[in-house]
C-alpha positions, 0 to 999 in steps of 0.5 A, a space after each residue: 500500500 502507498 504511504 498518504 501524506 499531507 503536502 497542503 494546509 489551509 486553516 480557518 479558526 477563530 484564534 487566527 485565520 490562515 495557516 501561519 496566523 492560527 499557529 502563532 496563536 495557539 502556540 501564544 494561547 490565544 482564545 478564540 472565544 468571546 460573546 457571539 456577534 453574529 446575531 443576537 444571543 441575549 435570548 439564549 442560555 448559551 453566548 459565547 462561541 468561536 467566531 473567525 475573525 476578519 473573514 470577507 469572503 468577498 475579499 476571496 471568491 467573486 460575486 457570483 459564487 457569494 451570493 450561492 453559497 453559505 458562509 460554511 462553503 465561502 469558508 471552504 472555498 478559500 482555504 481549499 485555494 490557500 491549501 492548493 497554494 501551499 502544497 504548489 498544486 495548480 489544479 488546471 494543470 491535471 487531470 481531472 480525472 485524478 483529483 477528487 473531493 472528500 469532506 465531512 459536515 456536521 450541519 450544511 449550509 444552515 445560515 444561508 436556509 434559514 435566510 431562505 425560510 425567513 423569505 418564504 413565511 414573510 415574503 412568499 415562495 417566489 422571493 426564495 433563492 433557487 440556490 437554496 436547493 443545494 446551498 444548505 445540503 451537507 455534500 455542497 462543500 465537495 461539489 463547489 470544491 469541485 466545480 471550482 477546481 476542475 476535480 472529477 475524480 472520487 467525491 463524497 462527504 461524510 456526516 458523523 458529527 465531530 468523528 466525520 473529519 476524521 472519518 473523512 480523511 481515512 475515505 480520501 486515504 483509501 481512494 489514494 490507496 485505490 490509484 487517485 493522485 489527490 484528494 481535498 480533504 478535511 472540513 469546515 463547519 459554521 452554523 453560528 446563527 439562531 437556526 445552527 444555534 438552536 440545533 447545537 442547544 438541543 444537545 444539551 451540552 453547551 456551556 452557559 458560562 459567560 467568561 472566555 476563559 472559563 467556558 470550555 474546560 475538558 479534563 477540569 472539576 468544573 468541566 460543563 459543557 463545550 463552547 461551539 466555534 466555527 472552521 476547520 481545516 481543508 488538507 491536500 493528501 497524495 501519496 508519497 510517490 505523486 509527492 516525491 515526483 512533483 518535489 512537494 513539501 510533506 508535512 507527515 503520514 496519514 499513518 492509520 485510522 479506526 473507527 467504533 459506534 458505542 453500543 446502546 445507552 443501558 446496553 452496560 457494554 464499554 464504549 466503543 473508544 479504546 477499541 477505535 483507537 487499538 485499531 488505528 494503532 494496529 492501521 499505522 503499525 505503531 504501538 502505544 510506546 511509539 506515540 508521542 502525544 495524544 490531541 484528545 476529544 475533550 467533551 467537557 461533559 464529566 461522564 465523556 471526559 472520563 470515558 475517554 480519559 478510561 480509554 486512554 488509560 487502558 491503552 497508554 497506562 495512567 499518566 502514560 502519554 502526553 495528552 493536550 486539547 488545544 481547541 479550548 483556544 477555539 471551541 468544538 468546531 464539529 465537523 472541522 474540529 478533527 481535521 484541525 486537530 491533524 493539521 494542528 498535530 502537523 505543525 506541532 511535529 514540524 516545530 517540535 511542541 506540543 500546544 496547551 490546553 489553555 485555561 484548564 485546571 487538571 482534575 488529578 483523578 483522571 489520571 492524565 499528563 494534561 499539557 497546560 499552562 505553556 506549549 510542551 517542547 519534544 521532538 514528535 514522530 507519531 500523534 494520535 488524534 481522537 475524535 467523537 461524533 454525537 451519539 456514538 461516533 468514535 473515530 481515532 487516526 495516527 499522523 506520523 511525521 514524514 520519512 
């Protein structure tokens, strides 16, 4: 089988736009988190989320493109070019066929549908936009990445909650496996609008905390709930052969990937964690030792917080591996969440530091080495990345740094 690596990065957080902006931040522990301002949120139990800063898709795509799609896809749009760019790839100059898409989504396009609803019930149906036919659809991200780029070849998209980046990435890993020269990959999610809003409050597991600093805090006693942001990360994969003839720069391997559905609540079988991270190890052909540090799930929900500390416990042993959670810097960005996670691991091998989990106390009882306070220096080879969707996703990928 031909070795996947990532020749391409492009990065939308709310702590820094751009690849070279957000590692700056999070390697500083700047908080991306603040009071919503996209809309009005005094009527909600919960306020606060990551917002991406600075973004004007106008700035980026033309006018054309802007007025069919939602902030999620412009979103997309622009760091699929940004991602291109960085691994020196001109899609016009290949093949069509040889190029495909694979991206995950958490909610669709919900801004640009509830835009949509809002001319339906108050001005009537011919005042709604043909666009919304595919605007809100959760595969529109794949098929304007696409359409834009001239790409044919193997597409989809994956929906499975926070899991699906990384679920996502493990699908384009396997059409580049199967002959196709390379994929798009990763996601970017953005629902921050009352409609997106009231889908993510219904989880009942959002913060209600009004401090920034206080709001998202995995791993903590006063772990209660997470911050929702909005973002990702798109990435360019290849094999390592279509990378070495073209003289690409290569961040690392897409080493290995397993994924588990928890059985049913009250069922009293274990979740399903452990084994979906035994099975990415067993992919990658690594064992627990070879790891170097864990960018873990982070719930902030105590009950997930602990499963998921069990899990790596049962595997790596009680304090045995470092372990770090920099998206309380940006919030749980869904979808896009797991691929920043991967890009976030690759910047981390390539400057050799672990990034904070910034502003959480550690609760001792989970038996954790938590990196926090200040970015941990280390020389890293290979991270495990954990991931895990509402309702019972759990997906885990090992990145391991090039050759």
């Amino acid at each position: 089988m031909p070795k996947v690596v990532v020749t391409g990065l492009g990065i939308a957080a709310p702590n820094g736009l751009g690849t070279e902006d957000y590692w700056a931040a999070t390697r500083a522990g700047k908080n991306g988190i603040a009071r919503i301002t996209r809309f009005d949120p005094s009527r909600y139990p919960s306020r606060l989320a990551g917002e991406i800063p600075g973004f004007t898709a106008g700035d980026h795509l033309p006018s054309r493109l802007t007025a069919q799609t939602d902030h999620m896809t412009r979103l997309a749009l622009v760091t699929t070019d940004w991602a291109l760019a960085d691994a020196g790839v001109t899609p016009a100059e290949l093949p069509g066929y040889s190029m495909g898409v694979v991206t995950a989504s958490s909610s669709g396009g919900f801004e640009f549908g509830q835009g949509e609803l809002q001319k339906l019930w108050s001005q009537g149906s011919q005042y709604v936009s043909a666009y919304q036919s595919f605007a809100w659809f959760y595969a529109v991200n794949s098929g304007q990445i696409s359409i834009r780029n001239g790409m044919k070849g193997p597409s989809g998209v994956v929906v499975s909650d926070q899991a699906g980046g990384l679920d996502a990435l493990a699908h384009a890993r396997r059409q580049i496996r199967k002959g196709t020269d390379l994929i798009v990959s990763g996601s970017i999610d953005a629902s921050i609008c009352p409609w997106g809003w009231v889908g993510l409050l219904a989880s009942g597991r959002l913060s209600t905390s009004e401090e920034p600093d206080r709001a998202y805090l995995p791993f903590d006693v006063a772990a209660a709930g997470h911050v929702p942001g909005e973002g990702g990360a798109i990435l360019i994969l290849e094999s390592d052969a279509s990378a070495e003839r073209r003289g690409a720069r290569v961040y690392g391997e897409i080493a290995g990937y397993g994924a588990t559905f928890d059985p049913a609540p009250g069922s009293g079988r274990p979740p399903g964690l452990r084994k979906a991270i035994e099975l990415a190890l067993a992919d990658a052909g690594a064992d627990a030792g070879d790891v170097d540090v864990v960018f873990a799930d982070g719930a902030a929900i105590p009950e997930l917080d602990r499963s998921e500390a069990d899990a790596l416990n049962d595997v790596f042993g009680p304090h045995g591996v470092p372990v770090t959670a920099p998206k309380t810097m940006t919030g749980r960005l869904c979808s896009g969440a797991a691929p920043l996670d991967v890009a976030t691991a690759l910047l981390a091998i390539a400057d050799g530091i672990v990034p904070a989990t910034t502003n959480v106390d550690p609760d001792a009882s989970y038996d954790l080495d938590l990196v926090t306070g200040q970015p941990r220096p280390g020389e890293l080879r290979t991270v495990l990345v954990v991931a895990r969707g509402h309702a019972g996703f759990n997906s885990a990928a090992v990145v391991r740094a090039a050759a």
